[in-house]
C-alpha positions, 0 to 999 in steps of 0.5 A: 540861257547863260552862254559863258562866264567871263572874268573880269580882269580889267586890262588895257588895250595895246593896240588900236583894233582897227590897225593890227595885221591881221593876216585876213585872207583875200575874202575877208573884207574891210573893217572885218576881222576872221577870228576863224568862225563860220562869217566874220566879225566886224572891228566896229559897231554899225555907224561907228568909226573905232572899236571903241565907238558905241554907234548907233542904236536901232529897233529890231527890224528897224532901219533908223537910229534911235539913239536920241533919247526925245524918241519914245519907244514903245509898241507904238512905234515898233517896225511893222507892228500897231496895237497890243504887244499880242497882236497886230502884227505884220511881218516875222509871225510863226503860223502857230502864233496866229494870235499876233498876227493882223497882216494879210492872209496868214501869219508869214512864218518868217523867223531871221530878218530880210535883208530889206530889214537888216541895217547892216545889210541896208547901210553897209552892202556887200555880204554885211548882215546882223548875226544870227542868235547861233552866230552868237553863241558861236562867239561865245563858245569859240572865242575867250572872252575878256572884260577890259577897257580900251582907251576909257570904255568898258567892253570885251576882248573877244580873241579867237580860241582855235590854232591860228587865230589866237592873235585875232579879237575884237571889242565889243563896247558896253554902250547901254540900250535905248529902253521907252526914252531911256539910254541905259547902263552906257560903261556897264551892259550892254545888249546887241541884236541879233536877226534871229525872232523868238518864235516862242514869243513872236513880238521878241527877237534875241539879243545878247545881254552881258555884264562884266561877269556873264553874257546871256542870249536873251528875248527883247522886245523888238521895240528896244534900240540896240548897237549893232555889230555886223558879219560878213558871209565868208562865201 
């Protein structure tokens, strides 16, 4: 599903993200931006230091950074998960898709990430977790989107669209994806997790996929890596 179209215009950053007075309320927590949407956004990637850093890259439901290209990802080394894309596995299967299922008992019907399961959550604490796929489209929805490049990287200025927070954004970098031993598309797409399963297809989960021109919520499968880009719950 296309959530919006975007137009690239190649501007220049001003300022740094991460040093602008962004007038947050007390609740907001550091490294986080209220752009005046149900949770807020981190000014960062997971593992990164600047907005522009791409960070690490992880698996769905997985806790390690797969960056390095020497590991291979496939369905062999897929969080809970062994056997065919189909079947085998363990954890986040709906009861209607028994078919996948080999865990114990029968299938789990879980369809967002435990926290267990969230790096976000696992590395950060707090109230940090992985956005859901709604969350996204909410950012998409309620934000302009604006494909630029902030001190030599490509990625999108997301600047807050209702009255008062027109002055708040974050940027969200083209770091690629990591796809079986590939690193791919670093400067030009790019793929961010969600925590959100597709529970029609059960052995994907969402993500956000975009271009300079169109951004997309899209199904993966879980074993791909992605950079993650953090919320923190408002309450």
């Amino acid at each position: 599903m296309i959530l919006v179209v975007a137009s690239a215009v190649g501007l220049a950053a001003s300022c740094d993200i991460c040093e602008i007075g962004c007038g947050k309320p007390a609740t907001c927590p550091d490294g986080a931006v209220d752009l005046g949407l149900s949770v807020y956004w981190a000014t960062c990637n997971l593992d990164a230091s600047k907005p522009e850093e791409y960070g690490g890259c992880y698996q769905w439901a997985g806790t390690e950074d797969v960056t390095s290209t020497s590991i291979y990802l496939d369905w062999n080394n897929c969080p809970y998960h062994s056997g065919l894309e189909k079947e085998g596995w363990t954890k986040y299967i709906p009861s209607d898709k028994a078919g996948y299922w080999s865990g114990g008992g029968s299938p789990d019907n879980k369809t967002i990430l435990d926290l267990e399961d969230d790096i976000a959550r696992v590395k950060l604490g707090g109230k940090w977790r992985m956005p859901t796929d709604a969350e996204w489209e909410e950012l998409a929805d309620s934000c302009d989107w604006v494909w630029m490049e902030q001190n030599g990287v490509n990625g999108y200025k997301i600047t807050g669209k209702k009255p008062g927070y027109a002055d708040k954004f974050i940027f969200l970098p083209a770091a690629g994806y990591r796809y079986f031993e590939n690193l791919l598309n670093v400067g030009s797409i790019c793929r961010y997790w969600s925590s959100s399963l597709s529970v029609d297809f059960p052995s994907k989960a969402y993500n956000v996929y975009f271009t300079s021109k169109n951004l997309f919520s899209y199904y993966s499968e879980r074993y791909i890596g992605t950079p993650i880009r953090p919320v923190s719950d408002i309450n």
